[in-house]
N, C-alpha and C positions, 0 to 999 in steps of 0.2 A: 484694543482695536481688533478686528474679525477679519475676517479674507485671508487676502493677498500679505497684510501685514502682519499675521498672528506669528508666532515663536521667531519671530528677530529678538534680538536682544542685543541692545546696545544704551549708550548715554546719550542723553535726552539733547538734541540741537534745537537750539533759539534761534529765533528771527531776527536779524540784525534789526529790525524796527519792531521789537515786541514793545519797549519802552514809548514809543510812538503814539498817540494819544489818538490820530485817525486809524492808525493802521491796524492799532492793536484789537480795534473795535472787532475788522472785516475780518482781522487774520485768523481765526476759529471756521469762515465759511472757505477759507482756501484750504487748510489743513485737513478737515470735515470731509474734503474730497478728494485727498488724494491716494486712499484705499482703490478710487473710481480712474484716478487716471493711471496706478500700476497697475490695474487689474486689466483693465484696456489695451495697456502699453504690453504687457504678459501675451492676452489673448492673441492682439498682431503678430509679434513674432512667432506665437505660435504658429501663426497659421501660413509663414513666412510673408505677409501682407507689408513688404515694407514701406509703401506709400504711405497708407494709416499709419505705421507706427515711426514713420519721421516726421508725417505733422504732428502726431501725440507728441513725440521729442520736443517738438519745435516751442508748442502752446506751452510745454509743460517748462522749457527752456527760459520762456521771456515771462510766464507767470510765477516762478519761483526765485526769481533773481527781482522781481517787482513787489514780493512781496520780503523781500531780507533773504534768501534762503542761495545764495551765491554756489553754495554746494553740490545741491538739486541743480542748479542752471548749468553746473560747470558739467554734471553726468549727463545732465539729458544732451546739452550739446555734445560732448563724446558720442555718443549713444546715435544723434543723429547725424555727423561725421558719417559713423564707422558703416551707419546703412546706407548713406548717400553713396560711400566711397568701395569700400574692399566689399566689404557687408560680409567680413569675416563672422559664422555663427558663434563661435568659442568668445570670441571679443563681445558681441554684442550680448551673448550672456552673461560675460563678466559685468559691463556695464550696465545692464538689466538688475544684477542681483545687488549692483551698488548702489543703483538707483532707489530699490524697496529697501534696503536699510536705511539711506537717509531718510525717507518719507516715514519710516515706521520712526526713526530719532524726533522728525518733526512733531510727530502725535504724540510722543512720549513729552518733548518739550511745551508743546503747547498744552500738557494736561487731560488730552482729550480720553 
């Protein structure tokens, strides 16, 4: 994987519906893009833009807990907690850089 995702290094996270006979078909086109929503999600706070980057949370909240990926839902929601609320930088870079480990786990487990 390239970008945003390159030199993590971790074990490969499964989809709780990889075994899923619809879901497993799609789940390649979610996973496929989620170099596009850390890289997005990175850019926002860069640019301390936390509107963009609590709806990036928010999509990225209910589409990774839709597709099996409970892990990813449970960061991105932290993530857009902590910008709604304190919008501590140090926290929300913690949660940022946990958020690109699991999405790089994802790509690792799905093979891509």
């Amino acid at each position: 994987m390239q970008g945003e995702l390159s030199g993590v290094t971790a074990s490969p996270l499964k989809s709780l519906f990889a075994d899923d006979e619809i879901i497993a078909d799609i789940l390649p086109v979610f996973v496929q893009n989620m170099p596009r929503y850390v890289s997005n999600l990175r850019d926002s706070v860069e640019r301390r833009d936390w509107v963009a980057s609590a709806k990036i949370c928010h999509d990225l909240k209910g589409t990774a807990g839709g597709y099996g990926y409970p892990q990813i839902g449970q960061v991105a929601q932290n993530l857009e907690e902590e910008i709604k609320g304190r919008c501590q930088l140090p926290v929300i870079e913690s949660y940022l850089a946990d958020a690109i480990t699991l999405c790089h786990r994802a790509v690792l487990g799905l093979g891509c």
